[in-house]
C-alpha positions as CSV (number, residue, x, y, z in Angstrom):
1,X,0.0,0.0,0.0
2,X,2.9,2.3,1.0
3,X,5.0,1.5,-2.3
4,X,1.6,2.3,-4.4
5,X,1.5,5.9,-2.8
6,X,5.0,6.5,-3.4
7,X,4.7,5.1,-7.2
8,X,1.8,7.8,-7.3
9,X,4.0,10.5,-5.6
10,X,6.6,10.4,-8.1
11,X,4.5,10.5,-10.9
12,X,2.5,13.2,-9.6
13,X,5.5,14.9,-8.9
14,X,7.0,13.9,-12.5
15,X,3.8,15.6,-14.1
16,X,4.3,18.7,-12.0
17,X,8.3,18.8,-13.0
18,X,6.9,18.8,-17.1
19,X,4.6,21.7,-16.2
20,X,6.9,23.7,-14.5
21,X,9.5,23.3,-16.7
22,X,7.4,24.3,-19.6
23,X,6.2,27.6,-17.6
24,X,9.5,28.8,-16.7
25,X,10.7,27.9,-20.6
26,X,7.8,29.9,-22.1
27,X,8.0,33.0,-19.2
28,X,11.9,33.0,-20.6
29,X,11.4,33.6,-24.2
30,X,12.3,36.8,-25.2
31,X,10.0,39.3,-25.9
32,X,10.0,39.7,-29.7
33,X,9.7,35.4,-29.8
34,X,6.9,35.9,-26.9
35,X,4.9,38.1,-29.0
36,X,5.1,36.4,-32.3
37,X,3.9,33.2,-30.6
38,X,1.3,35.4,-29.6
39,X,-0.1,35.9,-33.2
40,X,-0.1,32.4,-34.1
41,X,-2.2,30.7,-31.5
42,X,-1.9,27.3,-33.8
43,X,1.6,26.9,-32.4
44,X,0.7,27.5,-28.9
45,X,-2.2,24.8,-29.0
46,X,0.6,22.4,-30.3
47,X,2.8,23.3,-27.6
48,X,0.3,22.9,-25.2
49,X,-1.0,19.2,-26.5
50,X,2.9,18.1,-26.6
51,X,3.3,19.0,-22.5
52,X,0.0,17.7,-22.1
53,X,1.2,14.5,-23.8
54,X,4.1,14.5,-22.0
55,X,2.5,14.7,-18.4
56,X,-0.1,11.8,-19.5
57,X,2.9,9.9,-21.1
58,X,4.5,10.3,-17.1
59,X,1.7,9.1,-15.5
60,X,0.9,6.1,-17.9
């Protein structure tokens, strides 16, 4: 029981790591790349299904 929490612990905290990660990458771009990704919201809903795949990749 104590190993199945842990197992869920890591992944949890695996998924979190992902999401982080991607925040601080995206809060880092520069400002001219920031606002360009801004006018092409196609490329941010593909960035945003790859760390989405990546966190259900983690937990799977």
């Amino acid at each position: 029981m104590l190993e199945t929490l842990f197992s869920e612990l890591k992944d949890l905290l695996w998924g979190l790591g992902i999401v982080s990660f991607a925040i601080v990458g995206l809060l880092m771009l520069p400002k001219k790349l920031s606002n360009q990704l801004g006018q092409h919201p196609f490329i941010l809903t593909i960035m945003f299904f790859l760390i989405l795949y990546a966190v259900i990749r983690v937990f799977n």
